[in-house]
N, C-alpha and C positions, 0 to 999 in steps of 0.2 A: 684565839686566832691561829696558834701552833696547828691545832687538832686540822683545821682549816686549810692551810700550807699542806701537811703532811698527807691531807687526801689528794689533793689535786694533781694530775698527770703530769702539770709541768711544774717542776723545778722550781720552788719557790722558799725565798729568805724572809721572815718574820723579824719584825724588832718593834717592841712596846717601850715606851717608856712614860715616866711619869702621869700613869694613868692607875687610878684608883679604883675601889668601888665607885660603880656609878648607879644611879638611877636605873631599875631590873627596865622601861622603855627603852632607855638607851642603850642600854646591853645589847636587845633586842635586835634593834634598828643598825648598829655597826654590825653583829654575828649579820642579820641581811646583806647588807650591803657587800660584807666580804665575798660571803657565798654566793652570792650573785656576780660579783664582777669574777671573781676564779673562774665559775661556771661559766661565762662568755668567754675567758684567756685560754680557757680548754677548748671550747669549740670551737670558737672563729677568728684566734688571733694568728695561728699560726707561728704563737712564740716559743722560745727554746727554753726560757725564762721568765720570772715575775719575782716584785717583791711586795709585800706588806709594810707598813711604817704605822703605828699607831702611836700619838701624842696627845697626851688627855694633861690638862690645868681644871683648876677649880672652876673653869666658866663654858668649857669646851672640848670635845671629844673631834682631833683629826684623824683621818683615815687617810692613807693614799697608796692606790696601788698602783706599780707601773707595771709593764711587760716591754719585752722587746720584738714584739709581734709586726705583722705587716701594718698597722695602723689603720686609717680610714675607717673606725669605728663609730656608726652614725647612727643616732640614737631616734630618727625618722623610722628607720627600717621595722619596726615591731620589734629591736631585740629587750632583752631586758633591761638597756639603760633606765628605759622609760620609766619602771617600775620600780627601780632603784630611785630615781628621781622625784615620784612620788612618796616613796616611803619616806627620802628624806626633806622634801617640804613637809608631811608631815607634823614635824619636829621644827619646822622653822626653819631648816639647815640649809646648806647651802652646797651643792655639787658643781663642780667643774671639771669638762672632759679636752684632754688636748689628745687627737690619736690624727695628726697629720698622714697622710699617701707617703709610706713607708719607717711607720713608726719611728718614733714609739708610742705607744699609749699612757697617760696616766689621768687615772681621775683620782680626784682628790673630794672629800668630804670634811666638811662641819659643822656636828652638831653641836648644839646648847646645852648644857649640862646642869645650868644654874635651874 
């Protein structure tokens, strides 16, 4: 996830914790997710900032990234919510997006790990 932060044009803080080896699908499916929600915080949030937060237990892998962008992030439009959404039903998981008319944004992710 560092490698991930460290590309993206906006300013962003990483912090993992208690997350293990996991399952090389699940590996997969959060490297997706991150890189997808960064790549929308670069184009269309119009944020100054963003952070990463990863929280893995033996039953579950969470992701959540916020930004402090314009908000109104609607995942109708064709952007790549969508696809994020599908990768993570996928896996069973569960996505939640709060990005109110004038941020902030964060979606948050849970995958199943067991």
């Amino acid at each position: 996830m560092a490698a991930l932060a460290a590309r993206c044009p906006v300013p962003v803080t990483a912090s993992v914790d208690g997350v293990g080896r996991l399952p090389a699908a699940v590996e997969a499916a959060a490297y997706f997710v991150v890189a997808e929600t960064l790549t929308n915080v670069a184009r269309h949030s119009g944020a100054t900032s963003a952070s990463v937060h990863v929280h893995g237990d033996e039953t579950a892998l969470t992701l959540t990234v916020t930004d402090d962008g314009r908000g109104g992030a609607d995942e109708s439009a064709g952007s790549g919510l969508a696809g994020i959404r599908r990768r993570v039903a996928a896996f069973d998981g569960v996505l939640s997006l709060t990005s109110p008319p004038g941020g902030p944004t964060v979606l948050t992710v849970e995958l199943p790990c067991a």
